[in-house]
Short mmCIF file of the C-alpha atoms (twelve columns), coordinates in Angstrom:
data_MODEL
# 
_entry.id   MODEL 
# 
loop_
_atom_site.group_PDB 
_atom_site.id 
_atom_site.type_symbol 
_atom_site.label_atom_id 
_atom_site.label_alt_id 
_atom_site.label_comp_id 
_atom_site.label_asym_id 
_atom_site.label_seq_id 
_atom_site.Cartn_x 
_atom_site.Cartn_y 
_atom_site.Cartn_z 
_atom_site.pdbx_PDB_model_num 
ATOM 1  C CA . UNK A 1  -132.107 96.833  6.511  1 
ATOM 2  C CA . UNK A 2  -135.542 97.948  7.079  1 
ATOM 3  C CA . UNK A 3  -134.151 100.205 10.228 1 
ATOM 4  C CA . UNK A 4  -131.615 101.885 7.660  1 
ATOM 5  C CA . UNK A 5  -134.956 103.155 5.416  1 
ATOM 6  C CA . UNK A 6  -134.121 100.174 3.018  1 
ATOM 7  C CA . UNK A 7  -136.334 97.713  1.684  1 
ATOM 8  C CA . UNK A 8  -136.872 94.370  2.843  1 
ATOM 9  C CA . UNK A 9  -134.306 91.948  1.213  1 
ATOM 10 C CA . UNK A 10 -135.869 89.130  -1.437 1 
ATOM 11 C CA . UNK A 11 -135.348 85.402  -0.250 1 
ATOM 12 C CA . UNK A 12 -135.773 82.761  -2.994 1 
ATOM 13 C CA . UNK A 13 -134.669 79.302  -3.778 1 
ATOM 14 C CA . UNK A 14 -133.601 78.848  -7.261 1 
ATOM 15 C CA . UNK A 15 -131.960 75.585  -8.435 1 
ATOM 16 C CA . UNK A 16 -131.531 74.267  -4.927 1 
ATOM 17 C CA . UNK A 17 -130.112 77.160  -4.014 1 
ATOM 18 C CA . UNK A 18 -131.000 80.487  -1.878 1 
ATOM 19 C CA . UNK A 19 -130.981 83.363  -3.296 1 
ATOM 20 C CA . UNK A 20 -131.111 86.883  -1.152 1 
ATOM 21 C CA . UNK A 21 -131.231 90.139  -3.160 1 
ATOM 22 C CA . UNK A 22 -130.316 93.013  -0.780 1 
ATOM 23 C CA . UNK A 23 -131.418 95.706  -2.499 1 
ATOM 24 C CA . UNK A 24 -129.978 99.695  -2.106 1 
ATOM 25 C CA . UNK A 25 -131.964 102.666 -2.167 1 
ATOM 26 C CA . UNK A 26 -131.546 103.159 -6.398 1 
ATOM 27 C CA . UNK A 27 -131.248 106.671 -6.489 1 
ATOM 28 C CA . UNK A 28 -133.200 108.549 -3.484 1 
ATOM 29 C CA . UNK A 29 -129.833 108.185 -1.106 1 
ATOM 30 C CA . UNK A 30 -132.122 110.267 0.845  1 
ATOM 31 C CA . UNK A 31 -134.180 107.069 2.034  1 
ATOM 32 C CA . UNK A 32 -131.088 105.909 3.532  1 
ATOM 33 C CA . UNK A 33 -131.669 106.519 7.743  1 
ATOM 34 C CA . UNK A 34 -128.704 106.419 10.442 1 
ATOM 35 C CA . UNK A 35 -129.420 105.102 13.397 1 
ATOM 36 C CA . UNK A 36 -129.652 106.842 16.627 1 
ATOM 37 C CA . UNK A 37 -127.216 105.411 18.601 1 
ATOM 38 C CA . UNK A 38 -124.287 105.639 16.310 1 
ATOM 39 C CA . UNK A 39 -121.361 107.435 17.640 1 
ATOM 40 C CA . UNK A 40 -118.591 109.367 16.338 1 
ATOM 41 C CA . UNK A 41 -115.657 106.772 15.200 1 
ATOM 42 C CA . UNK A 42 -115.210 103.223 14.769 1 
ATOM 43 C CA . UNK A 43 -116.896 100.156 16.867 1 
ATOM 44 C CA . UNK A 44 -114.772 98.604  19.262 1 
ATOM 45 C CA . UNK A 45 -114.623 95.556  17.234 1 
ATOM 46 C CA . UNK A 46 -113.608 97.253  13.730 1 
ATOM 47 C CA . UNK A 47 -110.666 98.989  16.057 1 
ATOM 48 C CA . UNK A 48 -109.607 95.867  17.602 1 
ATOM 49 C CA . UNK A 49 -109.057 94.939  14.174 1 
ATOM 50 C CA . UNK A 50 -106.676 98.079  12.513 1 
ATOM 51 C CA . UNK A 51 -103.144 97.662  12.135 1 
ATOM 52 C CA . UNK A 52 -100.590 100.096 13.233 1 
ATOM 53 C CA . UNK A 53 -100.507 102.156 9.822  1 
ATOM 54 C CA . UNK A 54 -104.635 102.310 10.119 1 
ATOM 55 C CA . UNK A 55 -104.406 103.361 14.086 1 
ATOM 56 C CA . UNK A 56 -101.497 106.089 13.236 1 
ATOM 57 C CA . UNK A 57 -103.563 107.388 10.156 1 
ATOM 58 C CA . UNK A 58 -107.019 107.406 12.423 1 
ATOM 59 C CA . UNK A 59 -105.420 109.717 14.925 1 
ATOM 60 C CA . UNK A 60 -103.893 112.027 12.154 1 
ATOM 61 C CA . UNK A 61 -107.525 112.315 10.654 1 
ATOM 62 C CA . UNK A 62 -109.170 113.329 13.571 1 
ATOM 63 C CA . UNK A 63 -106.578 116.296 13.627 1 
ATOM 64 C CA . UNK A 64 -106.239 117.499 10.728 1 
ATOM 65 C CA . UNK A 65 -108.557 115.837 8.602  1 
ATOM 66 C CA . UNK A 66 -105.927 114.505 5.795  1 
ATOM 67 C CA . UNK A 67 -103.642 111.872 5.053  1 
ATOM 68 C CA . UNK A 68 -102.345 112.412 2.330  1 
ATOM 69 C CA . UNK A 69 -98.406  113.320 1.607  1 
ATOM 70 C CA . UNK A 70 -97.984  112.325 5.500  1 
ATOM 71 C CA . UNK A 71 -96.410  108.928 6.681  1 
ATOM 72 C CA . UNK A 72 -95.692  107.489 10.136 1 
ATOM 73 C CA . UNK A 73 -92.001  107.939 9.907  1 
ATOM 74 C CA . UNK A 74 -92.291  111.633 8.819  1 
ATOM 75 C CA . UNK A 75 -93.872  112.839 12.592 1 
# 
């Protein structure tokens, strides 16, 4: 989190059990940082894991930047 410009998350134990607050950036979403080495599209692993609908819909996005009133069957 702290490479993302967020704080560090709080770790307790309460009641014999952990607690971990992850907290957000509360309203400055400018304190939010991307990293450096992200690159356009999807991780190998989050691809690996689309269906056909979400691979067909991917590709018509990077065209034409839209979904909507499109389905597989009508191209």
């Amino acid at each position: 989190m702290l490479n993302h410009g967020l704080d560090e998350p709080l770790i307790t134990i309460a009641d014999n059990e952990v607690v971990v607050v992850l907290r957000g950036p509360g309203e400055d979403m400018n304190r939010i940082r991307i990293p450096e080495n992200i690159t356009a599209g999807l991780s190998p692993s989050v691809v690996a894991k689309l269906n056909e609908r979400q691979i067909l819909s991917r590709s018509r996005l990077s065209h034409d930047s839209t979904v909507s009133d499109w389905s597989p069957k009508a191209s």
